[in-house]
N, C-alpha and C positions, 0 to 999 in steps of 0.2 A: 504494500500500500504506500502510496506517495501524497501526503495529505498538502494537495496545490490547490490555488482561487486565484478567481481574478484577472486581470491582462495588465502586464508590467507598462509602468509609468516612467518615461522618461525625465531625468534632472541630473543637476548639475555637479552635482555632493561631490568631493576628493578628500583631503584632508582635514580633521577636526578633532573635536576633544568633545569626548561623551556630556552632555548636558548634568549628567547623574553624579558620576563619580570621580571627574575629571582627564579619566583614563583616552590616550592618542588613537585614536581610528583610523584606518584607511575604509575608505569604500570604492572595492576593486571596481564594482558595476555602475558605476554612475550612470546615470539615462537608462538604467534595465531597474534599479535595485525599490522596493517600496516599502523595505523594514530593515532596520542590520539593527541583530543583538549584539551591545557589550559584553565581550569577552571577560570584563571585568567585574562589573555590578550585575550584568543579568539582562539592564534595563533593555526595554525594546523599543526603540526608535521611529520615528517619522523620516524613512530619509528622503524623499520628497517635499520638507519640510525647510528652507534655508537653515531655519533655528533648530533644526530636526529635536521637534517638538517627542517627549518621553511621550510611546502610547502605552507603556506598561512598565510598571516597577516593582524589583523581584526583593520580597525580604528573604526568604527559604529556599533562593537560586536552588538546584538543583545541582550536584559535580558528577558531572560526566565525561570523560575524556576521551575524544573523538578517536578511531583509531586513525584518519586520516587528520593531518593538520589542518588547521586553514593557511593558504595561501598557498600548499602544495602545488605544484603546476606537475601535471601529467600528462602523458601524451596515446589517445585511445582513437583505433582506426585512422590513423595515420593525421589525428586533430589535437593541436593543443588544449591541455583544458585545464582552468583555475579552480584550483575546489573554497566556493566564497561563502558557504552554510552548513550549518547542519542543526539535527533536531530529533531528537527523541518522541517516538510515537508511542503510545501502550494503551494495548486492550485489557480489559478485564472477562477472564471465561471461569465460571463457577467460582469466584471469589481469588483467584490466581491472575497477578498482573504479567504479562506478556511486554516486555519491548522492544524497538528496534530503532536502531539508525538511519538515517533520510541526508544525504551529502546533494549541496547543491553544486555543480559544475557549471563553468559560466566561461564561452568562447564570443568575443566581442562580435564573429559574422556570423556563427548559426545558432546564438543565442543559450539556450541552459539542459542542459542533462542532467541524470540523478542518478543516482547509486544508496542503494536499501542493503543494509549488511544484520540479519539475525541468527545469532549462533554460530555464526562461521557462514553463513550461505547470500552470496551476492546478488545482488542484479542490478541489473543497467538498466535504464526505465525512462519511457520519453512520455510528456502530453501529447495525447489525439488530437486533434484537429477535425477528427468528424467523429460521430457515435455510430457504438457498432449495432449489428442488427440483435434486434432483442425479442423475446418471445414474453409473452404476457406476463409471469411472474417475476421474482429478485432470484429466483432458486430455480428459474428454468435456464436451458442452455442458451449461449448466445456466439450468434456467429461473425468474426471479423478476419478478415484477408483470407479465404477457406478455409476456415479454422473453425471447429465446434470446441466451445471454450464449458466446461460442464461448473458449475457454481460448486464453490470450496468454505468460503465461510463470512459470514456478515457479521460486525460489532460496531461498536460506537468507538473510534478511536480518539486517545487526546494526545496534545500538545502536553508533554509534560518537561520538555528542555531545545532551549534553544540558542545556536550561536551563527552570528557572521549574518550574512546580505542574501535576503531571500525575494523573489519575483513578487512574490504577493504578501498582505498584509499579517502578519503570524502573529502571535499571543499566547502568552502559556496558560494551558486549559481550554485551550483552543479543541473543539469537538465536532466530527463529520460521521458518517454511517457510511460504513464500509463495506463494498460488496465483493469480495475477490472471485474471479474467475479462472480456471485454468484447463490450460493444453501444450501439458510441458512439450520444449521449456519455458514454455509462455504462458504470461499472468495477465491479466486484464483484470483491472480495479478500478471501480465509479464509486467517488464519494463524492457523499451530497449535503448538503447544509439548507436552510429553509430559501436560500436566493437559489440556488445551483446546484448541479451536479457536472462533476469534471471526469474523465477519463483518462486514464493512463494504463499504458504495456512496458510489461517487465520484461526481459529474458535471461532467467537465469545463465550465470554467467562463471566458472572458474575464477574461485578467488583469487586465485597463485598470478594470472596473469592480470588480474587488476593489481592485485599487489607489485609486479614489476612496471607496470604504465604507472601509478602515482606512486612507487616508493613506500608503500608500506612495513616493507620490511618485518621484522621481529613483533609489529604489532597485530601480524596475520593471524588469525586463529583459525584452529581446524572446524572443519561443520561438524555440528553433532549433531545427529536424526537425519530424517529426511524432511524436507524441504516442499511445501505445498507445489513448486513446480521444478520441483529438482528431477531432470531426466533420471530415467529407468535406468543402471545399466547392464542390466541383463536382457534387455529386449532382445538386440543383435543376437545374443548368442540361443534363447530361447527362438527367436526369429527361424534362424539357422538349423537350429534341431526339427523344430515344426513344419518348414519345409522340406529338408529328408524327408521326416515321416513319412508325409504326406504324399510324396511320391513315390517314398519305398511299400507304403500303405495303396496305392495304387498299383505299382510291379505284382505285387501280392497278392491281390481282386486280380489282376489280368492272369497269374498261374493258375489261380484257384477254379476260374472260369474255362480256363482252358483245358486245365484237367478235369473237370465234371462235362466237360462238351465230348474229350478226347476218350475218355475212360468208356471200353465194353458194358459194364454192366450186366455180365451177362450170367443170368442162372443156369450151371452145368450140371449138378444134381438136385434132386429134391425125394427122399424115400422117408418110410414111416415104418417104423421098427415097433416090436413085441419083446422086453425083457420080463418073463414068469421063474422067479428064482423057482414057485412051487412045483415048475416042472422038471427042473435042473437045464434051465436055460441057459447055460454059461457058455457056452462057445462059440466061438467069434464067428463073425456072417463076412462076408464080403463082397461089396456091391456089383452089381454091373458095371461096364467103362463107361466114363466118359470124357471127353477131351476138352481140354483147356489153349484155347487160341490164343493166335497175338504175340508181342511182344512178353519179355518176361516180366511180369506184372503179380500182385498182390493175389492171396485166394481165401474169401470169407466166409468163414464156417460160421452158421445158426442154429444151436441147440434147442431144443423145446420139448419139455416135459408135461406128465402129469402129476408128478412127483404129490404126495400127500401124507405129510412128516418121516418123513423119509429122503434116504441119499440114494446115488450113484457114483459109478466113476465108468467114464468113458477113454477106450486103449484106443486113439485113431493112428493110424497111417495109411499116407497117400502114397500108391505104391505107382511107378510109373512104369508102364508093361514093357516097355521094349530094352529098358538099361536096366530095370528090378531095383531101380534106387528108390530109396524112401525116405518120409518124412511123418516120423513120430510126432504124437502128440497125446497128450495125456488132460484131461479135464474130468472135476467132480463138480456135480449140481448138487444141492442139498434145499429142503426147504420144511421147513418147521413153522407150527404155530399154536396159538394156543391160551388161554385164559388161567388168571393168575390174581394175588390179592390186588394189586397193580391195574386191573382192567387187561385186556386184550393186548396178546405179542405177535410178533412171526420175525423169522431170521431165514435169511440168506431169500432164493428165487429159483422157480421152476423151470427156468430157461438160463442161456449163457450162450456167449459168441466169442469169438478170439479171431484175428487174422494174418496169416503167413505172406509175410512178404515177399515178392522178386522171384518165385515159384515159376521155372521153366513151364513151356509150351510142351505138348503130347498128351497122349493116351493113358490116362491112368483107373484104377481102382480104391477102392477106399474099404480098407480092412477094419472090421470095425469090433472091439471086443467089449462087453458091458461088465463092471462088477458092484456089488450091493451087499447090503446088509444082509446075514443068510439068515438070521433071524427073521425077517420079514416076508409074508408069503405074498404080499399084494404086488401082482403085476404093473407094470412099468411103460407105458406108450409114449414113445419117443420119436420127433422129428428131425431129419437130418437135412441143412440147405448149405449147398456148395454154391457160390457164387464166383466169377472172375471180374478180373480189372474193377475193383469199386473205388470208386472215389475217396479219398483219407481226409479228412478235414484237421485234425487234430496236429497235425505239422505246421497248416496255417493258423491253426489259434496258438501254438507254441510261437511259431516266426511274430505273428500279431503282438503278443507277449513281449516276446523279446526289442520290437520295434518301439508303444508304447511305454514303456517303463522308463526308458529315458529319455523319452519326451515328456514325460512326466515330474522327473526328476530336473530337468532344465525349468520347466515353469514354475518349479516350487521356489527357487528364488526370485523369479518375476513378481509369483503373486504375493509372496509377503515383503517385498517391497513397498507394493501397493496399497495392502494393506497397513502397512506404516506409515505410508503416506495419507490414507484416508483416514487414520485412526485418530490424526490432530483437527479434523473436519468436523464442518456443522451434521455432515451424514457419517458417523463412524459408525459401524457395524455394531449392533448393540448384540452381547451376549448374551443368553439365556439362561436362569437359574431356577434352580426349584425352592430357594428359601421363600420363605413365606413365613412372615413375623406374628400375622394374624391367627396361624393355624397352630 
């Protein structure tokens, strides 16, 4: 916030001796300047004034000590500039005062810039000359030079310290309603008083190189927090991850699709089997052929019972007729249930499926051995489905996986940036709690 009024007045003022306290004044901006506080007494001046009549007199001056001097000459975007003011501004948020520093810059042919310094965090800040577009409320967004500026926090700000030659008329206790707006690194702030409202854009700015243009030196201080328009800087790098993703997130959709378009699907067996331990059923059956086309691709076996508290365990192998190679496989189905002090249970399932990967091309049979509980005489009906080439999805939710995760991990410092940022806001996130005093 830069609390400016007014349109600067031209006169004549140079050298003098403060009205107040006798103390020798320069007034760098003569023909610009319409107030210079004594550096000495406090008092605040008429310098428009021949007699530069006192408009304010300080008993309980305030000390503050500018980190910039006055009379510093600095040199920013390739312009000289005199630093001829400064002023302490402070809000108050839940009984906690807030303040900050307001430097006025003053170059004789393009007239005055400012410089706002809170906590270590800069900006360089000009007045508007038009008003930007506004949407109906103080708290709706507003937009200037393509910019959607999202509203950050309104207060009544005062004058609570002032020194040197300021454009317009200043007073301590001087008070405006402050709207700030942002789109870092950009701040747009209107404050308004019952004649006016003024506009001004900030942009945040690296201290370290204002510090080298006006010689700051040793009275630099580091920021601490973040800053209402203090750039992100983890955007880039979250930026950067998020677009990998995104296109390795689409590489990803184009295999997956290509593989459920490419993939056979194709059902090679399907039989229905009779395990009766009651008859001494146990010896192993072995199917008809049937062949497996194509490339060398995946083979999905579907189990299905009628299992009723009771197991099995199933001996399979794919026997491939012409080489006599094979491939074991061993599965148990179990499935239990049942009533208890608890209410109602069941464990395990009637069914089961498992699939063999990269399973050559040819003619094979399927050897199939059953074994059970001998104790159990209830018969056992059981379905057998051979399927080839199916589609696997589960590589792409692992690759998904592994893609997502540190995209993930890259936005978490984004957003609790942001969240830091919003957290000094008239909107900070409010948390939730389940106290309740009343209960």
């Amino acid at each position: 916030m830069v609390a400016t009024a007014g349109t600067p007045v031209k006169t004549k003022a140079a050298g003098f001796n403060c009205p107040g306290c006798g103390a020798s004044l320069t007034l760098s901006t003569a023909g610009w300047s319409v107030t210079i506080a004594c550096p000495t007494c406090g008092a605040v001046l008429d310098a428009q004034d021949p007699n530069l009549r006192i408009l304010q007199r300080q008993t309980d001056r305030i000390t503050v000590q500018p980190r910039i001097a006055m009379g510093t000459r600095g040199n920013w975007k390739g312009l000289p500039w005199d630093v001829v003011g400064c002023q302490q501004v402070t809000i108050t948020v839940e009984g906690t005062d807030y303040s900050w520093m307001e430097y006025v810059c003053f170059n004789p042919f393009h007239g005055f810039m400012y410089l706002t310094e809170y906590q270590g965090h800069w900006n360089v800040v000009e007045k508007l000359k038009r008003r930007p577009v506004e949407d109906a409320g103080t708290t709706d967004p507003i937009r200037f030079n393509g910019l959607t500026f999202k509203h950050f926090q309104s207060a009544s700000a005062v004058t609570t310290f002032a020194l040197g030659e300021f454009p317009w008329e200043v007073n301590i206790g001087d008070t405006v309603r402050a709207h700030d707006y942002i789109s870092p690194p950009y701040m747009l702030s209107a404050e308004s008083t019952d004649a006016e409202t003024t506009w001004s854009l900030g942009a945040y700015t690296d201290g370290k190189a204002l510090a080298r243009a006006f010689n700051i030196g040793g009275n630099l201080r580091s920021p601490v927090g973040v800053f209402a328009n203090e750039p992100n800087p983890h955007i880039a790098s979250a930026s950067t991850v998020g677009r990998t993703f995104r296109y390795m997130f689409l590489a990803l959709v184009v295999m997956l699709v290509a593989n459920v378009a490419m993939a056979r699907k194709d059902t090679v067996f399907t039989g229905q089997f009779n395990f009766d331990r009651s008859k001494g059923d146990t010896i192993a059956l072995v199917t008809d052929p049937f062949e497996l086309k194509g490339r060398d691709s995946n083979v999905d076996v579907r189990i299905e019972t009628d299992l009723e508290n009771d197991w099995m365990y199933l001996n399979l192998a794919f026997i491939e007729e012409t080489s006599g190679q094979a491939l074991d496989v061993g599965r148990q189905v179990s499935y239990y249930h049942g009533q208890d002090s608890d209410g109602s249970w069941r464990e395990g399932s009637r069914n089961d499926h498992f699939r063999l990967g990269a399973v050559p091309s040819g003619k094979y049979i399927l050897r199939v051995a059953p074994e059970g509980d001998n104790l159990s005489t209830q018969p056992v009906h059981y379905k057998l489905t051979v399927k080839r080439d199916v589609p696997q999805y589960l590589f792409y939710f692992l690759a998904f996986l592994a893609l997502a995760i540190p995209a993930m991990f890259s936005y978490a410092p984004k957003a609790s940036f942001e969240q830091r940022r919003w957290a000094e806001s008239d909107h900070a996130p409010v948390s939730s709690s389940s106290d309740d005093d009343d209960e």
